[in-house]
N, C-alpha and C positions, 0 to 999 in steps of 0.2 A: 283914754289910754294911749291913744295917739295923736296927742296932741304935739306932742316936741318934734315927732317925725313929722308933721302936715307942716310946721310952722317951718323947719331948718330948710325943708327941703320947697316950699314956697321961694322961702327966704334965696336959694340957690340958683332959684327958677328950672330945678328937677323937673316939677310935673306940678299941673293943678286937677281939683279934684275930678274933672271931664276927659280927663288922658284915656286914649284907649288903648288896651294891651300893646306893648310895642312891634311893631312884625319882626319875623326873624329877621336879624341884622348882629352888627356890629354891638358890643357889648357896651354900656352904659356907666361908667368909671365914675365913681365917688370920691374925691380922696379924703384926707384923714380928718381937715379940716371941717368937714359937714357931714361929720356921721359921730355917735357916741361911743365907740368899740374905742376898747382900751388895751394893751394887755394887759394891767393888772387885773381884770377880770375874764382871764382866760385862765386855763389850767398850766401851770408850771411844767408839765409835761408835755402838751399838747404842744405848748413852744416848742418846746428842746427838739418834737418830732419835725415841726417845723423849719426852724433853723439848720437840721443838720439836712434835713434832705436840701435845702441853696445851697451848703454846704460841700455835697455831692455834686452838687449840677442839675440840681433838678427842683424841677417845679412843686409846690409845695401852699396850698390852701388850705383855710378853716372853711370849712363847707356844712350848709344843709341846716338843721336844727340850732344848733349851738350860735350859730351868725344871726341866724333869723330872732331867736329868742334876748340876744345881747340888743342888736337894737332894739330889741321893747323893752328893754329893761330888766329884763327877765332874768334869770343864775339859770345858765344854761344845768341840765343834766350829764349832759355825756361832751364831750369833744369828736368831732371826726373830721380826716384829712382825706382832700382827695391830689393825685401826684402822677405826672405824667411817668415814674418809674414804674415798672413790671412788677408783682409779686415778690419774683425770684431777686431782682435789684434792690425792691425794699428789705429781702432779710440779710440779702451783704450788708446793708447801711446800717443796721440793727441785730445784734448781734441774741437782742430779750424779744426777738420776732417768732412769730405762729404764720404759716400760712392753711387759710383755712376756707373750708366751701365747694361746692364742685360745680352747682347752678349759676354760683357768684365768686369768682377766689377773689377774696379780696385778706390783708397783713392786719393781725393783731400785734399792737408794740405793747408788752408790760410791762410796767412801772408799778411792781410793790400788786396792791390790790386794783390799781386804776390800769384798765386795757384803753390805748388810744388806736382806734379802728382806724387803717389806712387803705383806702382804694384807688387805686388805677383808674385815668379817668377811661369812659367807659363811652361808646359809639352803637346809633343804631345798627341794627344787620341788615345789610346788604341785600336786597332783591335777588342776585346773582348768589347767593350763599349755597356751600353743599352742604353745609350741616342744618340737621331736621333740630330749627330752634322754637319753634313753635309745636303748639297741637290744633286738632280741628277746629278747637275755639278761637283761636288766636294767643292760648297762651303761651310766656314765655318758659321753653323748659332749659336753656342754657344762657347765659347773660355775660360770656367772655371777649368781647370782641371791643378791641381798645380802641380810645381814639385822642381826641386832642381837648382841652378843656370847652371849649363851645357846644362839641358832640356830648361833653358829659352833662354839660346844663341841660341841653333841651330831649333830655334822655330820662332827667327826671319826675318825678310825679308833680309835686305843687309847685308854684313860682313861689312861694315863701320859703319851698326849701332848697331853692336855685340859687343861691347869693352864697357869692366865694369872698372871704377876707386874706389878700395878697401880702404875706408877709414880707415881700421884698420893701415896698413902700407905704403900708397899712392902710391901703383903699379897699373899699367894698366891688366888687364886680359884679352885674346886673342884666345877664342877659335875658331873662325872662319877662320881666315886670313884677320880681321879686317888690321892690320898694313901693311901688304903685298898689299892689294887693296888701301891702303893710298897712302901708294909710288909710285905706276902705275899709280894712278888715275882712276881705273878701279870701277866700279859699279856692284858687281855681287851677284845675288840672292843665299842666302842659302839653298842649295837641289836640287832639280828638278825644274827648270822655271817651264815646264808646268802643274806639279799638284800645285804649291804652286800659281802661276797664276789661277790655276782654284777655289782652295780654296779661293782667295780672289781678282775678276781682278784687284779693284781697286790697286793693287798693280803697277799696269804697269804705272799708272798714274803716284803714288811716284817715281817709278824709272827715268821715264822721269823730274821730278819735280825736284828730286835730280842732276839726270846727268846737270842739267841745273844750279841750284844752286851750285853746286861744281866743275866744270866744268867738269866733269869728263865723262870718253864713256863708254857705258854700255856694258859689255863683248858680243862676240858673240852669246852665247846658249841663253843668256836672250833674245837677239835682235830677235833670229826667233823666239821664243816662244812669244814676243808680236806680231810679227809679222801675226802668227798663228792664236790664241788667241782675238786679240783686240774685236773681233765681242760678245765677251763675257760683255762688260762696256752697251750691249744695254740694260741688265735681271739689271744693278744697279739702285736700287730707284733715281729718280730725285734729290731729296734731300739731296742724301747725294753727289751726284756728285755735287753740287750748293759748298758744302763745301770743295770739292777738287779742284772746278776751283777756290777759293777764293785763296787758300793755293799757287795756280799755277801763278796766275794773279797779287795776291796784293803782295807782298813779294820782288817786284827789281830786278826778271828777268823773268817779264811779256814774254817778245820780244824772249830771247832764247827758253823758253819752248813753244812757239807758233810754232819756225820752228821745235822742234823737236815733237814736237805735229804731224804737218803735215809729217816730214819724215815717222813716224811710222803708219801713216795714222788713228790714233785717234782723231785727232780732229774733226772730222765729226758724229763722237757718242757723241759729246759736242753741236756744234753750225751746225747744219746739212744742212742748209740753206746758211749760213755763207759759208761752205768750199764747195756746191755747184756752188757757186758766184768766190770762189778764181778759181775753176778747172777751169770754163769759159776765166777767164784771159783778160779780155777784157783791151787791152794797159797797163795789168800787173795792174789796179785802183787798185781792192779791195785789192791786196796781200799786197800792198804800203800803202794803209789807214790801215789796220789794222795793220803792223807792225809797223807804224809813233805813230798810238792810244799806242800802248804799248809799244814802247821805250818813248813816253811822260810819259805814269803811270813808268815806270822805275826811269824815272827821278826826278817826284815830291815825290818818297820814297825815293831817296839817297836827296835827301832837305829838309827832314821832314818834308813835305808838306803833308796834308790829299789828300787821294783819296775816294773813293765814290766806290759803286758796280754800283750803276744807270750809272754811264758814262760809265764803263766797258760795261755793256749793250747797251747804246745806241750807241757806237762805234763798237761794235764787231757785233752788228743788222743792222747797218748802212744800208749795202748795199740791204738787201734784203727787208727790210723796205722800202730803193728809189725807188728801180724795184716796188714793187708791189703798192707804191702809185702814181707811174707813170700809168701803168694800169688803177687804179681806172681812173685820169681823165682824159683819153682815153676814158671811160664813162659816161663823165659827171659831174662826180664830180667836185667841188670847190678845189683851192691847198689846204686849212685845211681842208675841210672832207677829201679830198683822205689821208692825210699825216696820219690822226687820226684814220680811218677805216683800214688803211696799218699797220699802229703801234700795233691796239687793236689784230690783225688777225696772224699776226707774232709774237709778243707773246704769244700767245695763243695757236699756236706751238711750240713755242721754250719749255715752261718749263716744256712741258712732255720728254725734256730731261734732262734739267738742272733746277731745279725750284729755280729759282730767286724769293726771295719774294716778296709779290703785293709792295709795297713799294718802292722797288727798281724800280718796273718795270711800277708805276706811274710816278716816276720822268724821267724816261728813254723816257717814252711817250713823255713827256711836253718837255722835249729837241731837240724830233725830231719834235714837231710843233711849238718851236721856229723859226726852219729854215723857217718856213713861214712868220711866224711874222715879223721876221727880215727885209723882205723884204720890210716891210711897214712902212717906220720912219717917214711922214711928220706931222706935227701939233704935236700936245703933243704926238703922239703916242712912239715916240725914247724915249722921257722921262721918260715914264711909264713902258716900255722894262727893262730899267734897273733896275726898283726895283724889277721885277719879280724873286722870290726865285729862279729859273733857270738860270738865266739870263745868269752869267759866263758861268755854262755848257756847255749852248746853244751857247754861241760865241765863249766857246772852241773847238767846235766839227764844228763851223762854219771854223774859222783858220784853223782848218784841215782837212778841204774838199778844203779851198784855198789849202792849202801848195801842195796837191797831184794834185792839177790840175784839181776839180770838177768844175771850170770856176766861180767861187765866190769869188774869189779877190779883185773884186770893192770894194765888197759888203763887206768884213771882212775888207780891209781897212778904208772904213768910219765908220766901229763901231770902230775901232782903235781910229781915230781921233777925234771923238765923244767923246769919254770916257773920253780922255784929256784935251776937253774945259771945259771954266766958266760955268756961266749960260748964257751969252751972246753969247758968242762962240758954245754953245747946238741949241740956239735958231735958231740963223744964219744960220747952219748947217740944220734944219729941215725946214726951211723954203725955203730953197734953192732944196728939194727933188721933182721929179716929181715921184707919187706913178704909181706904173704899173696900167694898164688898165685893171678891173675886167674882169673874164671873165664869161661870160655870158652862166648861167648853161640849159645843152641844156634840154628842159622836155622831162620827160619821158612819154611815149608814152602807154592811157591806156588801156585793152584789152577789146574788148567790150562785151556785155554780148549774145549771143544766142535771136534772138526776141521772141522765146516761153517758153524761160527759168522763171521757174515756175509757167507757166500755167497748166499745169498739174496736180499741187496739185490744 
């Protein structure tokens, strides 16, 4: 994969492959000649943000993601600039500018539907600082404090995402050992793992995110510092973790980041329930539905096919949602009340870790009491199944409770077949179903009252 980087940058005599991280120094200059970055494969907007801020006077970089990913060859997702201008200077210069943030301000420029994110390069704090920018952990709770592009490098999290592309003269700039961890494949945090991990855990999360999206393995000293560390993701708002599992989940390599989720044993400060279920292992189900659920979501992003968070939910709830609506009717209950009272109770749990919005986490309900529904096709009821706004969900996450072996094969088979008939062919088929035999909800038993109870008054 990095073969043309090891070769150019041999060829340049950059570095060979025994380099060790460069010390903080002087920044390390590529020019255009010996790198692949083009702008025709930058964003036409991303320019213009470019351009006009030289234009202004001011300093003006492709940084971070988008640089790292063009030299692999990669189609960047997003563009981001960083710019020795102020906020307040960036929306004089931009007239379609947002200034947005309070922990971080950093300039949204839009263009139509495309936001090119612009930041101020940005400086550590100061030992002498009055403002309380940390907490007792070391995290950071305010990140305004500006400084010069050198300070913004070594301020951020990976050297793969420390490489600035200078559009005065189209060099790559290098203060990290961006290029060096390019060539290895190496993912290594700038500074101390464990105080930059304590200033911000979610970082550990990105790193995993990253090593999974780039393929690449995450150096040793990072590896025990999350290792250390990870107990720290439990003090993160729900909320904003809901936006990292999105980042982690929806993006085309669901299924990697899952097992390395579990290596590092984080994924249990995510779905705690969930990797409860996997530790059990019972004939290996749960570890096999869930990685099946997300090499499916893998699959329908590399097809351009929408995906949904609600199924992400009700696949990655699956299991503990069956357990506990097994339970209920062990007591009693009906298969839809227990499936519904299971569903409302487990997430009710879940999103004081991860808070899925109600929204999502309606539709993730209805999905899992389709599984009940489903069970009941005779007379018009299959017909009506199908127009249910769930419906697909419901039969997708049915298919793969078959594919894994949850003993519903029959049953996703005939919806298979079902879906393919006329109207004739529908009919035949439901009328041909023998429905299960209700079962008969056992009462509850009531407590009786004391015979002198309120005689007294």
């Amino acid at each position: 994969m990095f073969s043309w980087l090891k070769q150019s940058a041999k060829k340049f005599g950059l570095f060979s492959d025994d380099d060790p991280p460069p010390a903080k120094s002087g920044p390390r200059i590529i020019p255009r000649d010996q790198h692949n970055i083009s702008r025709a494969h930058i964003s036409e907007n991303a320019l213009k943000v470019l351009y006009r801020l030289k234009q202004a006077g001011f300093q003006g970089y492709l940084v971070g993601g988008g640089v790292r990913d063009l030299l692999l060859g990669r189609e960047p997702k997003d563009f981001d600039v960083a710019t020795d201008a102020r906020p307040e200077e960036i929306r004089q210069v931009f007239r379609n500018c947002r200034i947005i943030g309070r922990r971080f301000r950093l300039a949204h420029v839009h263009f139509g539907r495309e936001i090119i994110e612009v930041a101020t390069f940005r400086a550590q704090h100061g030992e002498d600082s009055d403002e309380d920018v940390t907490d007792g952990n070391g995290r950071i709770l305010s990140d305004n404090v500006y400084g010069t592009i050198e300070d913004d490098a070594w301020r951020r999290d990976f050297t793969v995402n420390a490489l600035y592309y200078d559009i005065r003269d189209f060099s790559v700039v290098d203060y990290a050992g961006g290029v060096e961890d390019l060539n290895a494949g190496r993912l290594r945090i700038i500074g101390d793992p464990v105080q930059r991990f304590r200033e911000d855990p979610v970082r550990m999360l990105r790193a995993v995110r990253f090593a999974a999206k780039l393929g690449f393995r995450i150096d040793a000293e990072s590896e025990r510092a999350i290792y250390e560390l990870g107990h720290l993701l439990a003090d993160i708002s729900p909320a904003r973790l809901f936006d990292e599992t999105l980042k982690m989940f929806q993006a085309g390599y669901a299924a990697e980041t899952f097992e390395l989720l579990r290596h590092y044993a984080l994924f249990g400060y995510l779905f705690p329930e969930t990797d409860a279920e996997l530790k059990q292992e019972r004939n290996h189900f749960p570890h096999v539905f869930v990685a099946r659920a997300l090499e499916n979501t893998d699959r329908r992003v590399e097809e351009g096919k929408a995906i949904t968070p609600a199924f992400l939910v009700a696949a990655l709830l699956w299991e503990p949602v069956a357990r506990e609506a097994a339970k209920n009717r062990e007591h009693g209950m009906s298969e839809l009340e227990a499936m519904q009272v299971a569903g409302d109770a487990v997430v009710a749990r879940q999103v004081r870790h991860v808070a899925f919005p109600k929204r999502f986490t309606l539709q993730a309900r209805e999905i899992w009491i389709l599984q009940e529904r489903l069970k009941r096709r005779g007379g018009k009821r299959a017909e009506t199944l199908i127009g249910h706004p769930r419906f697909r969900a419901g039969y997708d996450l049915l298919l793969l409770r078959a594919e894994c072996g949850e003993g519903v094969a029959e049953l996703a088979e005939w919806w298979t077949q079902f879906q393919a008939q006329d109207e004739g062919g529908r009919r035949d088929m439901a009328a041909g179903v023998r429905e299960p035999a209700k079962k008969r909800r056992r009462p509850r038993r009531r407590k009786r009252k004391p015979a002198d109870q309120g005689l007294a008054e």
